[in-house]
C-alpha positions in Angstrom: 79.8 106.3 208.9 83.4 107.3 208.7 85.9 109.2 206.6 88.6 106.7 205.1 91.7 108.3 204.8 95.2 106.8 204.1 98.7 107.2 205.5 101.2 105.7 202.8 104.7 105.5 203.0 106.1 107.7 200.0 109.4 109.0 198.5 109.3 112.6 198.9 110.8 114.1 195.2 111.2 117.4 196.3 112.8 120.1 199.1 114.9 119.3 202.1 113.2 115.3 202.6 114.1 114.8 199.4 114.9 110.6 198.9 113.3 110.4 202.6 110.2 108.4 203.1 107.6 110.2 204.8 104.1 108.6 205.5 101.8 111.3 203.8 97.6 111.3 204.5 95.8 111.2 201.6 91.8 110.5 200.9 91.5 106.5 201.3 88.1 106.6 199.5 86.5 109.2 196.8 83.7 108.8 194.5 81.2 110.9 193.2 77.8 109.6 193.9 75.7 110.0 190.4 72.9 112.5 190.1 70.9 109.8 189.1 71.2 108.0 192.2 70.5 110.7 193.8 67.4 111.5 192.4 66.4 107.5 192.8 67.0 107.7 196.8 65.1 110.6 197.1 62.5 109.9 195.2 62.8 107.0 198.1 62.6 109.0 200.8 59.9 111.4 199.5 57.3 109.3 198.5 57.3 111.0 195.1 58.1 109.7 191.5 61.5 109.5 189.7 59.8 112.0 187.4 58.6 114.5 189.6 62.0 114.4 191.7 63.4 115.2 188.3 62.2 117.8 187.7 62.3 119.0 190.8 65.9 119.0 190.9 66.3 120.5 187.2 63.6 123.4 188.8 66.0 123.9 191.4 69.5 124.1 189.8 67.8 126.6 187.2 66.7 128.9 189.7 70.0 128.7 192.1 72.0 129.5 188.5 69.7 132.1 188.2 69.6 134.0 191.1 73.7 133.2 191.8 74.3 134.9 188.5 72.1 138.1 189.6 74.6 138.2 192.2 72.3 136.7 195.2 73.5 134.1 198.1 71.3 131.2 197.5 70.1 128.3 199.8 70.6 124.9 198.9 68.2 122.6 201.0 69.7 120.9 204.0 73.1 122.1 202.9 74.2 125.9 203.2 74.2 128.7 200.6 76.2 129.0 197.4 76.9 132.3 195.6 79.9 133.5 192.7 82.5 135.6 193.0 85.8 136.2 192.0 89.7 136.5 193.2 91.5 139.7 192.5 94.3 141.6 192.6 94.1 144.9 195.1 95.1 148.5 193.9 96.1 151.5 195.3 94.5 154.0 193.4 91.2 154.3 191.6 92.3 154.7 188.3 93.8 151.1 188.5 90.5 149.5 188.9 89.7 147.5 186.0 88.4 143.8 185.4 91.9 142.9 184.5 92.5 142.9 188.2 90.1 139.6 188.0 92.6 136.2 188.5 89.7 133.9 188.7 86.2 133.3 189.0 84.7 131.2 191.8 81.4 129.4 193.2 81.8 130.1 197.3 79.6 127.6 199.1 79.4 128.0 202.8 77.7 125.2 205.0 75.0 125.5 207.4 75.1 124.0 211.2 74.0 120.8 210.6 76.9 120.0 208.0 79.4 121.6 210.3 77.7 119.4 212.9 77.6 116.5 210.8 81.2 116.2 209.8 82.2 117.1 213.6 80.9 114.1 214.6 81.8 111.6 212.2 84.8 109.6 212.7 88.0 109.2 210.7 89.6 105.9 210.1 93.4 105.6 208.8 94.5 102.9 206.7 98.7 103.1 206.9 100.2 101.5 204.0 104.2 100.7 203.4 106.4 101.8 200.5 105.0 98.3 199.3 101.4 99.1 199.6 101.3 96.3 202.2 98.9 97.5 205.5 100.9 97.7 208.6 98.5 100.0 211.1 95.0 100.5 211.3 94.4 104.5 213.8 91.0 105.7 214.6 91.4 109.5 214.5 91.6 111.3 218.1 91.5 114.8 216.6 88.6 117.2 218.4 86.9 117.4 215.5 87.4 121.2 214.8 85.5 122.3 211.6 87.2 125.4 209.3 85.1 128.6 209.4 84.9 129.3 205.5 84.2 133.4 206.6 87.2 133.1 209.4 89.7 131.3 207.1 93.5 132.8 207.8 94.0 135.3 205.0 96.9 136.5 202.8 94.6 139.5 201.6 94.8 142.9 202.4 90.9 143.9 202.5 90.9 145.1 206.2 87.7 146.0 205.7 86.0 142.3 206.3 85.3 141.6 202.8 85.8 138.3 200.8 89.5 137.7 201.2 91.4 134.2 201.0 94.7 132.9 200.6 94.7 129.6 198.6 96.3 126.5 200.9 95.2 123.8 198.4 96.2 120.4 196.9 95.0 118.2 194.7 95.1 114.2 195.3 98.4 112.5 194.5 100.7 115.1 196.6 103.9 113.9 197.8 103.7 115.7 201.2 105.6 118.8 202.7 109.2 119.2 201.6 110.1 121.1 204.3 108.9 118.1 207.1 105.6 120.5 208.6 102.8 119.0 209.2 100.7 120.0 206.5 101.0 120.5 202.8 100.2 124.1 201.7 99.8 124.9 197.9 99.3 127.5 196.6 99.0 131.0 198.7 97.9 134.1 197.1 98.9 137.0 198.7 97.0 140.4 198.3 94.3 139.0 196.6 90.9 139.9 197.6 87.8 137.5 196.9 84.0 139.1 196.4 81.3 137.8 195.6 77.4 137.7 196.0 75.5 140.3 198.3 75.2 138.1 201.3 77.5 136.6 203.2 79.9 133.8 201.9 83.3 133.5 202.6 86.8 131.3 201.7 87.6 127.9 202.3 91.4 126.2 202.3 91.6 122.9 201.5 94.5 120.7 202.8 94.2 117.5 201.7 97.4 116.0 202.5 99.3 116.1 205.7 103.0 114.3 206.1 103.4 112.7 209.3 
């Protein structure tokens, strides 16, 4: 098992490598695995009919949705715990408190150990494609395998007072890389925002998904 990503060679549009070609890392390979497969394998697995592992799993998601929305952290088997919460703006005075302050709302899902374990130790294999699309390197990732803390993420917040606080680095698939020639693309980063959510735990997660070599 191995995550596929891709290296190909792309004409940056914007910022100082603008009409450079940069080889920028991407996700090689994406899909969403159907819940009806799912169901099917683990019906597999269990020993248990399709049915009954149907309705197990409808069971399930009602009472996560449930419980989420009362304001709870709730396990998901084998995986970690989910919750909702929101991103807001922070005030200095009381009498500025009001649910405008809200910017979003959010579903915080933090893994256990054995996912963190998990994706440590699974490889990543780089396809490196030319302008072309032509493959001209195949690299075996050497990286230490260093997994992001979701409740330790680097903040742009200002909730000293170890709450829920994030500062988005995201991007969506299709990115042309870093304009400024770093090493990885940052999006979007919100600063004194603070995220809350359910009564235990949780925390932020920043995804980068593209990196420009």
């Amino acid at each position: 098992m191995a995550i596929n990503l891709k290296a190909k060679e792309t004409l940056i549009q914007v910022g100082e490598l603008k009409g450079k070609y940069r080889f920028v890392l991407g996700t090689e390979l994406y899909s969403k695995l159907s819940e009806s497969k799912v169901i099917k394998e683990a019906a597999l697995r269990s020993g248990v009919s399709r049915g009954v592992m149907q309705a197990c799993w409808d069971a399930a998601g009602e009472v996560i949705k449930a419980w989420a929305t009362e304001g709870h952290s709730v396990a998901i088997p084998g995986l970690g715990t989910m919750r909702f919460g929101v991103r807001a703006k922070s005030v200095e005075t009381v009498t500025e408190v009001a649910s405008g302050l809200i910017t979003a709302r959010r579903v915080i899902f933090t893994p256990n150990v054995d996912i963190k374990d998990e994706l440590q130790r699974t490889a990543i294999q780089i396809t490196c494609y030319d302008k072309d699309g032509n493959v001209i390197k195949k690299v075996t990732s050497g990286d230490k395998g260093d997994v992001e803390e979701p409740d330790n993420s680097p903040s742009g917040g200002d909730n000293p007072s170890g709450g829920d606080t994030q500062g988005d680095s995201s991007t969506q698939g299709g990115g042309t890389g870093n304009p400024s020639g770093g090493n990885t693309d940052q999006g979007n980063t919100d600063q004194g925002k603070t995220d809350t959510g359910g009564s235990n735990g949780g925390g932020s997660n920043g995804d980068n998904e593209h990196i420009v070599l």
